[in-house]
N, C-alpha and C positions, 0 to 999 in steps of 0.2 A: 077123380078120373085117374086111372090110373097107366102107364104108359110102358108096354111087354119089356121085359128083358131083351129080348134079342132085336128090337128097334131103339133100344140103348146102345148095344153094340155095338150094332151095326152104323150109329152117326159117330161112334170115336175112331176117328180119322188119325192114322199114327204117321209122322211126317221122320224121317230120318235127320241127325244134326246133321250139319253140313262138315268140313274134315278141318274148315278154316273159314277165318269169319273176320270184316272190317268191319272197324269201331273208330269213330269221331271222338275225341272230347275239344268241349269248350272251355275255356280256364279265364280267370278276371286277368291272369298278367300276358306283359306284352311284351315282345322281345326290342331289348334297349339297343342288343347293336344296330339294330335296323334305323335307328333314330340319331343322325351323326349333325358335325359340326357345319354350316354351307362353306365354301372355299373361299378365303383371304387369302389373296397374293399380295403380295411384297408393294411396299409404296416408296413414294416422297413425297414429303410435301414443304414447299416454298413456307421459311418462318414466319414472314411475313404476311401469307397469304395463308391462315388455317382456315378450312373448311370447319362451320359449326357441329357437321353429325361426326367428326370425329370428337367430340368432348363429350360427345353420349356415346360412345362406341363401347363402354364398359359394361351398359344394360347392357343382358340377356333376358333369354325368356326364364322366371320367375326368380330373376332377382333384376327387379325394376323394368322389367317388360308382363305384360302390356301396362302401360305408366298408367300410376294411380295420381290425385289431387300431389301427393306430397314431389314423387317425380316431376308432375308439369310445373311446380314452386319452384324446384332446384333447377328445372330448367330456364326461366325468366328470370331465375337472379344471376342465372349465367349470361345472359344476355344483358340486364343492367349491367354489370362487372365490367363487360366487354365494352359496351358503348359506352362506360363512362369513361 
């Protein structure tokens, strides 16, 4: 079967480029300033009277956050130490 020349033509449809054109891209990285420190203000605290989450206060997240086996160890031998 064969299909006329001029009903070839006549379906190629010519579309003009546009003069300016928007483009997306998606990338693997992520902008780190967006990613900050939360706010610690200034303290005191009574010598005798320490608060325990401040002798974990040196975790962050991925150095000993979120706490694996070996962090919950160092945390109950900090608590024997204490109560003994």
């Amino acid at each position: 079967m064969q299909i006329p020349e001029e009903r070839i033509e006549s379906a190629k449809i010519t579309y003009e480029e546009p003069r300016t054109k928007t483009t997306e891209v998606q990338t693997i990285f992520r902008e780190s300033e967006a990613q900050t420190d939360p706010f610690s203000p200034e303290y005191s605290v009574d010598p005798q009277n320490i608060p325990e989450v401040l002798n974990i206060a040196h975790y962050k997240f991925g150095s000993g956050l979120p706490a694996s086996m070996i962090e919950m160890d160092l945390i109950e031998k900090m608590r024997e130490y204490k109560a003994f």
